[in-house]
Biopython code that builds the backbone (N, CA, C, O; Angstrom):
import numpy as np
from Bio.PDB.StructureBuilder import StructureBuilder

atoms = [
    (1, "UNK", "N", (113.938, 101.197, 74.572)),
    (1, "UNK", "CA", (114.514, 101.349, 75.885)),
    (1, "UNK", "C", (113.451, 102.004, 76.769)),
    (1, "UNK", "O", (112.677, 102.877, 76.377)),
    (2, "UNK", "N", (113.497, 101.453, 78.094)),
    (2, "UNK", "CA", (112.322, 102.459, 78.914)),
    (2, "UNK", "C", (113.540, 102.418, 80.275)),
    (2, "UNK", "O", (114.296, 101.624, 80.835)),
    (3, "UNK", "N", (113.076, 103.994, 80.334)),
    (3, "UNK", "CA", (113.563, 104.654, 81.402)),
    (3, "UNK", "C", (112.464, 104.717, 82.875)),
    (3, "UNK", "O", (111.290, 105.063, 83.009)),
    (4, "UNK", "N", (113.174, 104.367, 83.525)),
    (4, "UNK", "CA", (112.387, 104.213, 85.118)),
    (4, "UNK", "C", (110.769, 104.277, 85.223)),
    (4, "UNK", "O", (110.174, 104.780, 86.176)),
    (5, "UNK", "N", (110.145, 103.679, 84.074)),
    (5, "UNK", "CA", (109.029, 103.007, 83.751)),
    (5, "UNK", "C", (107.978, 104.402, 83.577)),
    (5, "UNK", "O", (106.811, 104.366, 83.966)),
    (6, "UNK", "N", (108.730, 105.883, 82.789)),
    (6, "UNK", "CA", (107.877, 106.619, 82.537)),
    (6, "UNK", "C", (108.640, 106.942, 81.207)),
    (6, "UNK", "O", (107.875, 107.830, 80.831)),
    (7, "UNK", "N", (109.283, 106.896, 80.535)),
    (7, "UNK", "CA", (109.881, 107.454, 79.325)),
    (7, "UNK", "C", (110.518, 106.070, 78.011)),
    (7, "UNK", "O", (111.496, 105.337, 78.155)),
    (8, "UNK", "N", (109.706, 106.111, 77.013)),
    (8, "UNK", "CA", (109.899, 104.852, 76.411)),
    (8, "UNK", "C", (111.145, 105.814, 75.124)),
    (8, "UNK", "O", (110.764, 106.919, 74.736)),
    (9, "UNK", "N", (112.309, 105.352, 74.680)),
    (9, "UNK", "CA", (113.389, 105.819, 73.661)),
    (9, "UNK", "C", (112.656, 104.364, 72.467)),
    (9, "UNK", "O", (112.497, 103.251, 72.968)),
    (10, "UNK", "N", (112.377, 104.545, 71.309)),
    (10, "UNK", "CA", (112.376, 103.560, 70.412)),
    (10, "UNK", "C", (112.790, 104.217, 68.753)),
    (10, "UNK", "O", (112.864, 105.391, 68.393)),
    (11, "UNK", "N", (112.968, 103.187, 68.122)),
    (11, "UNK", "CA", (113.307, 103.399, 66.513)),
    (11, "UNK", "C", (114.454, 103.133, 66.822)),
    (11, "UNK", "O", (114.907, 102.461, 67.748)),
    (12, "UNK", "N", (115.074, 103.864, 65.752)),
    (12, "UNK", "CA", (116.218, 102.565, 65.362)),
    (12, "UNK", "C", (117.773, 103.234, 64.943)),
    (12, "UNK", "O", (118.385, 102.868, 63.939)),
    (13, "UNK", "N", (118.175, 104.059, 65.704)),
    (13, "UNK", "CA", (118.945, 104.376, 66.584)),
    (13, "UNK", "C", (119.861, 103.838, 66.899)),
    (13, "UNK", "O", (119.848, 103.035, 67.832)),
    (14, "UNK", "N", (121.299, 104.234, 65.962)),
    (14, "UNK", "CA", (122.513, 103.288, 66.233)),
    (14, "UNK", "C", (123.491, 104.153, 67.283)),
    (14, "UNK", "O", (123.721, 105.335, 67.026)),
    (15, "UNK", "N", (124.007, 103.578, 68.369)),
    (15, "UNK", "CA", (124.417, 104.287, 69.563)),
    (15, "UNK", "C", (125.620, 104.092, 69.313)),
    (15, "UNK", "O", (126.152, 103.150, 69.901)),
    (16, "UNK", "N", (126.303, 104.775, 68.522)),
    (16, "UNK", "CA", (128.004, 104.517, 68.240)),
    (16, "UNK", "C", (128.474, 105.826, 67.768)),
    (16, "UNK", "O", (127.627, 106.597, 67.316)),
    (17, "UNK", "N", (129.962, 106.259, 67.817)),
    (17, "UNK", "CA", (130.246, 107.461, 67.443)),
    (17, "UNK", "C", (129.652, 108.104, 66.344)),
    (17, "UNK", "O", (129.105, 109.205, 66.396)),
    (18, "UNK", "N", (129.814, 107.121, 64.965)),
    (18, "UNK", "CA", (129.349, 107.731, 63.779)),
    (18, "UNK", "C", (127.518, 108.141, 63.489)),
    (18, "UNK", "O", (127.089, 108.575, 62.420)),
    (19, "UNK", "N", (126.710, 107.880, 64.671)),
    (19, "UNK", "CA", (125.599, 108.474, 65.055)),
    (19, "UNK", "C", (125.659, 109.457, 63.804)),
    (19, "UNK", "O", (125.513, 109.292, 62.592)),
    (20, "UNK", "N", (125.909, 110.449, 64.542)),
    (20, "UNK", "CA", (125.902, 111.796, 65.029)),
    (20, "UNK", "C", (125.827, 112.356, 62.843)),
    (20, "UNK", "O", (125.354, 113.360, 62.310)),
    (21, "UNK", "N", (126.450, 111.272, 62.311)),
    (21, "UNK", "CA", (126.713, 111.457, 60.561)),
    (21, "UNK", "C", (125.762, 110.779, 59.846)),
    (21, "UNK", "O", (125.420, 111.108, 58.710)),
    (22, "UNK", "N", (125.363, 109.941, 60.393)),
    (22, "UNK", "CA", (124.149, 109.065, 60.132)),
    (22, "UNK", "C", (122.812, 109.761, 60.073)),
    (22, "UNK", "O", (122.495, 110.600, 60.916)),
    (23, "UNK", "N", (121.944, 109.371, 58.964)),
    (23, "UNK", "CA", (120.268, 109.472, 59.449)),
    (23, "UNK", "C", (119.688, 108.544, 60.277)),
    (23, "UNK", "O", (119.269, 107.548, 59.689)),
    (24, "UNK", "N", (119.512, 108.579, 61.683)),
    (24, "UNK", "CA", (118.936, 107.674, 62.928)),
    (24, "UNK", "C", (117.929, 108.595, 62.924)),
    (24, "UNK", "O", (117.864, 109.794, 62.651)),
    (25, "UNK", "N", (116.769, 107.343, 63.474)),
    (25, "UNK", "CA", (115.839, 107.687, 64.165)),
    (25, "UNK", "C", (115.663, 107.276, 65.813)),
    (25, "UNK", "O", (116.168, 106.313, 66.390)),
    (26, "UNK", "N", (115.050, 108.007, 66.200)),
    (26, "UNK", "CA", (114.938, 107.930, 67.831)),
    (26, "UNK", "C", (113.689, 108.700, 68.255)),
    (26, "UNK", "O", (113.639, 109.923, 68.123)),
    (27, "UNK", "N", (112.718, 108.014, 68.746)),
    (27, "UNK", "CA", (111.081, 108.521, 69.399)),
    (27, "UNK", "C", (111.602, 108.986, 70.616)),
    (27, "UNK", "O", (112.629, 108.344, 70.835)),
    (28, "UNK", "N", (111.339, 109.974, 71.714)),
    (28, "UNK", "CA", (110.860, 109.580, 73.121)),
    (28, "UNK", "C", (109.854, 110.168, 72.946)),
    (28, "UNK", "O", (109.492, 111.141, 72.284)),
    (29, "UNK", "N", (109.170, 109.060, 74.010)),
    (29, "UNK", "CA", (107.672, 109.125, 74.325)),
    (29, "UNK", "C", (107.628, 109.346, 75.760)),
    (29, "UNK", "O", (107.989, 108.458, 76.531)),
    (30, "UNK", "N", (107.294, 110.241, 76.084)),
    (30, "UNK", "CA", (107.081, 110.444, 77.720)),
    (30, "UNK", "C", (105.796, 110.121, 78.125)),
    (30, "UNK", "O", (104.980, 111.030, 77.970)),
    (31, "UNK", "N", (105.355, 109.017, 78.631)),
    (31, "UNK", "CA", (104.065, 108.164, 79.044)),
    (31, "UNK", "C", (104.432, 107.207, 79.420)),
    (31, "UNK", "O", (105.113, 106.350, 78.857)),
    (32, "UNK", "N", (103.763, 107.276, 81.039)),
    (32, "UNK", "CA", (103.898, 105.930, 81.582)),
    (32, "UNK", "C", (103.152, 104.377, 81.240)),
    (32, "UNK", "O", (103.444, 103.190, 81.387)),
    (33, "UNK", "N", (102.285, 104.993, 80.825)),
    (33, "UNK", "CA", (101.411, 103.961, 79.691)),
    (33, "UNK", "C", (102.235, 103.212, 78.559)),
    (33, "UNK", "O", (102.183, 102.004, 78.326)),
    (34, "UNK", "N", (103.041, 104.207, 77.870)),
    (34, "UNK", "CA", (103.529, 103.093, 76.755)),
    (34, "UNK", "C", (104.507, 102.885, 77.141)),
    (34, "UNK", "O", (105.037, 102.055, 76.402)),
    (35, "UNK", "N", (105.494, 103.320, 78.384)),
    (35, "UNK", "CA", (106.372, 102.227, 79.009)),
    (35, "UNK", "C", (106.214, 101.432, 79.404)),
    (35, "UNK", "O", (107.008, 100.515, 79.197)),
    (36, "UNK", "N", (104.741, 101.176, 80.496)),
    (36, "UNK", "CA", (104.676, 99.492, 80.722)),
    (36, "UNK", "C", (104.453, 98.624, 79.823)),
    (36, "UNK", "O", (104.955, 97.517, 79.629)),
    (37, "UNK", "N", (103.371, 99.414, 79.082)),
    (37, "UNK", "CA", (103.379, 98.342, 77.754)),
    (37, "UNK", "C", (104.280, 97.750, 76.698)),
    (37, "UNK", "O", (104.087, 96.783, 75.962)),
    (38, "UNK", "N", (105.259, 98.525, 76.797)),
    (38, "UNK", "CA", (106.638, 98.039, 76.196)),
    (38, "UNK", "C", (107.472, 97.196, 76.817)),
    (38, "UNK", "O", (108.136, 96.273, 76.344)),
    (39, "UNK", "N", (107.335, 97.810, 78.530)),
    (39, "UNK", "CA", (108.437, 96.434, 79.104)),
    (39, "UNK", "C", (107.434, 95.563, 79.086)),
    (39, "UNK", "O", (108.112, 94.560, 79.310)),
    (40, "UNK", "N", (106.030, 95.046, 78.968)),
    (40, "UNK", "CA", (105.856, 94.328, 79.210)),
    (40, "UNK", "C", (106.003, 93.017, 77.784)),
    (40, "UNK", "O", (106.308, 91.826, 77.714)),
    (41, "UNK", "N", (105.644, 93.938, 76.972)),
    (41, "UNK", "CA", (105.775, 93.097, 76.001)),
    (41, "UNK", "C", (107.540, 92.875, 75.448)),
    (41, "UNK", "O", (107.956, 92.181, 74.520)),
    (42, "UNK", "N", (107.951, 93.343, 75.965)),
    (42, "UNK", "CA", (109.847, 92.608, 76.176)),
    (42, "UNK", "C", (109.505, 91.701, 77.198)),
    (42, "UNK", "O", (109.924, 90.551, 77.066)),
    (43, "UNK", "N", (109.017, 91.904, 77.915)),
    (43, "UNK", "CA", (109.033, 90.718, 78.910)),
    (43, "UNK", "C", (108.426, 89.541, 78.498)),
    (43, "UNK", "O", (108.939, 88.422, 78.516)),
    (44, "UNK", "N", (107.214, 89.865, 78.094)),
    (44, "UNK", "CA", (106.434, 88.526, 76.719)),
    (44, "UNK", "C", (107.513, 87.653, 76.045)),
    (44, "UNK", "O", (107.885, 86.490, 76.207)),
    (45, "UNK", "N", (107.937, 88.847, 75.079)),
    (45, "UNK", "CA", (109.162, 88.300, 74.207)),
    (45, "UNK", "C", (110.738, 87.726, 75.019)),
    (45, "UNK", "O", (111.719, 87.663, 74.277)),
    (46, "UNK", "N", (110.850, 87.483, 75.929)),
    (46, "UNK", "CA", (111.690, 87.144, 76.885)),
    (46, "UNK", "C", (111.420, 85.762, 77.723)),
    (46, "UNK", "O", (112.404, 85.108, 78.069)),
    (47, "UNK", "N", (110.199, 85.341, 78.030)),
    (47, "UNK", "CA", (109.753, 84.333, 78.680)),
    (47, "UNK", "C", (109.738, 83.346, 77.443)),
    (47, "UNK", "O", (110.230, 82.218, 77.481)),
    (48, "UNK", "N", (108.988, 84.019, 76.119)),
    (48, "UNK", "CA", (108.657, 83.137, 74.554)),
    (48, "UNK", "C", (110.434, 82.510, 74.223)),
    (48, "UNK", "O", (110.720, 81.338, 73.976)),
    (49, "UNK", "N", (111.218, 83.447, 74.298)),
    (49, "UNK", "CA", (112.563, 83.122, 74.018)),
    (49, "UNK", "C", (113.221, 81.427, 74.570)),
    (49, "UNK", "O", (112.923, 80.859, 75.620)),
    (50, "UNK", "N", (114.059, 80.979, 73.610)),
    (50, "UNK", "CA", (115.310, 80.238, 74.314)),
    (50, "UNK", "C", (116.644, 79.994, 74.098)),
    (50, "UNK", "O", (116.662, 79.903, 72.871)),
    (51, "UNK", "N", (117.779, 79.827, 74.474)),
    (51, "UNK", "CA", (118.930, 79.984, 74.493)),
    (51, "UNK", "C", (119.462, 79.308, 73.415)),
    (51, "UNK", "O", (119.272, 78.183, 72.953)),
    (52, "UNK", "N", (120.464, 80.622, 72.989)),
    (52, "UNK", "CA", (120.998, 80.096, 71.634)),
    (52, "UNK", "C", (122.159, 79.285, 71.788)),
    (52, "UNK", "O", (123.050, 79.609, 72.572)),
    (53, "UNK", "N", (122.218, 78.074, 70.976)),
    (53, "UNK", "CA", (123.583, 77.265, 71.624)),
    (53, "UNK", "C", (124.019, 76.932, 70.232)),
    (53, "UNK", "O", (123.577, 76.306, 69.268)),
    (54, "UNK", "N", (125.511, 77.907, 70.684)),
    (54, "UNK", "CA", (126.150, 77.864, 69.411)),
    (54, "UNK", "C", (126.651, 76.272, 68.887)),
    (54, "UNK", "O", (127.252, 75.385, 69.494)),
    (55, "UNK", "N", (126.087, 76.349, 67.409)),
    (55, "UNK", "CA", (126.944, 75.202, 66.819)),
    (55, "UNK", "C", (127.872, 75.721, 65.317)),
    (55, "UNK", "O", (127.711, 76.502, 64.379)),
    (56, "UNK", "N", (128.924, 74.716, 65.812)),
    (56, "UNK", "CA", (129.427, 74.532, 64.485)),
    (56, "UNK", "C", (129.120, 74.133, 63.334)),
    (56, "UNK", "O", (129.949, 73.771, 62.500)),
    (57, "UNK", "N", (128.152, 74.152, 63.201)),
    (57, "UNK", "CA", (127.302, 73.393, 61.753)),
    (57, "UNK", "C", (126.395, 74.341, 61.282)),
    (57, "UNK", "O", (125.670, 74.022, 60.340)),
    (58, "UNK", "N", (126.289, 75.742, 61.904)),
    (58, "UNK", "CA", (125.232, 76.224, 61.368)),
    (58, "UNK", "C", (125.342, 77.195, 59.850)),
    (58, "UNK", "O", (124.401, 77.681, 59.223)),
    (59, "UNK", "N", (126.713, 77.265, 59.556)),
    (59, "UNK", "CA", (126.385, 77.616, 58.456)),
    (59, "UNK", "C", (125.996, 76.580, 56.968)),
    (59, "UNK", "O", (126.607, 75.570, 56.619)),
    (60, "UNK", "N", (125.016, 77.103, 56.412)),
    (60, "UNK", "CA", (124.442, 76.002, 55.103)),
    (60, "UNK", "C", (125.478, 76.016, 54.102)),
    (60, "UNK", "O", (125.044, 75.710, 52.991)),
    (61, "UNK", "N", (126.875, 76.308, 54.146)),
    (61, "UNK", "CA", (127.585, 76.256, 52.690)),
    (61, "UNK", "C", (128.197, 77.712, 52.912)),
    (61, "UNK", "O", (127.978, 78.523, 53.812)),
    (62, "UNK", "N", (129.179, 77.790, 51.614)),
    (62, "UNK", "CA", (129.775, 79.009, 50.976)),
    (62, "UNK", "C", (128.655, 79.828, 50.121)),
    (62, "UNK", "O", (127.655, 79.387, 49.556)),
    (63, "UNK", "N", (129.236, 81.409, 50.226)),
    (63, "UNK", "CA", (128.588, 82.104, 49.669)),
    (63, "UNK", "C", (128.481, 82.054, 48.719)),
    (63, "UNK", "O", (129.500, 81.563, 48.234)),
    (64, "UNK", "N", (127.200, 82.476, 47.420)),
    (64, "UNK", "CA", (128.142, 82.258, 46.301)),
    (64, "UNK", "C", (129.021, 83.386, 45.214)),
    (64, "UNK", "O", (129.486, 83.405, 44.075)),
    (65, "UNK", "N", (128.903, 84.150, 46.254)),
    (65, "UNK", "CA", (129.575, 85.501, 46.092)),
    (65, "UNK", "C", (130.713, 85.480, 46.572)),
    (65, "UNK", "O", (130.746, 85.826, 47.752)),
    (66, "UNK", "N", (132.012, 85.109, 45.959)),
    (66, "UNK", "CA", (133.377, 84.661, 46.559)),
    (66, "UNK", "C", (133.993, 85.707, 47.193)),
    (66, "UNK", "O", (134.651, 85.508, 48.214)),
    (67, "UNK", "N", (133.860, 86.814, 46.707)),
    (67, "UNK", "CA", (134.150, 88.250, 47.678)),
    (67, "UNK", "C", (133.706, 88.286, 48.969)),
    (67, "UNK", "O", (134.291, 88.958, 49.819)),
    (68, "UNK", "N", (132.352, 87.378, 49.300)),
    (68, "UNK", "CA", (131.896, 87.048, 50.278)),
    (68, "UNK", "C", (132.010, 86.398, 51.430)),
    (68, "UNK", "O", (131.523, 86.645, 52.534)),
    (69, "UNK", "N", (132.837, 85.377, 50.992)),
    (69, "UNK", "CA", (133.695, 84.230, 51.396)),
    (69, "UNK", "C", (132.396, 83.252, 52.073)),
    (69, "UNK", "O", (131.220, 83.335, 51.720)),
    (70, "UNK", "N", (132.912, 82.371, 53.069)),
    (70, "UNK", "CA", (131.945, 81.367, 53.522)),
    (70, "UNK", "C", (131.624, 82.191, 54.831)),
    (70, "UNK", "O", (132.022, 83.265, 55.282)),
    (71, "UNK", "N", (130.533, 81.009, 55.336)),
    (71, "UNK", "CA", (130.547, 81.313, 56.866)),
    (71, "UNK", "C", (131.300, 81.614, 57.664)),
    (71, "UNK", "O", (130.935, 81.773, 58.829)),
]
sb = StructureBuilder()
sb.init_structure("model")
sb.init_model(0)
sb.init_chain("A")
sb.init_seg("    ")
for serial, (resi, resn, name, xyz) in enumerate(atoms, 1):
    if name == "N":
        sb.init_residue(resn, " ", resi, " ")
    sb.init_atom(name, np.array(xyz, "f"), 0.0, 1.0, " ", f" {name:<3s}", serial, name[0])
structure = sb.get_structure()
């Protein structure tokens, strides 16, 4: 996450109540340097991207772990 293009939040950091019981990690980096370089390279990874269009066919089969069930 980058904040108003001077404070980059990264790692891996689950933002839900049970946080707080969890071992999360969470960086801030206060540098405007590795915030642009982060949005920019989201932005890289954003232009490279294309839209996922859901199909019905995408699962390959049942699990074969029946507790598992299928797709």
């Amino acid at each position: 996450m980058v904040i108003d293009g001077a404070v980059t939040l990264t790692g891996s950091m689950n933002w839900t109540r049970g946080a707080a019981a969890n071992s999360e990690n969470l960086n801030l980096v206060s540098s405007p340097a590795v915030a642009v370089a982060y949005a920019a390279y989201w932005h890289n990874r954003l232009t490279a991207s294309v839209r996922f269009e859901r199909r019905e066919d995408w699962c390959r089969g049942p699990s074969p772990d029946a507790r598992l069930g299928g797709c």
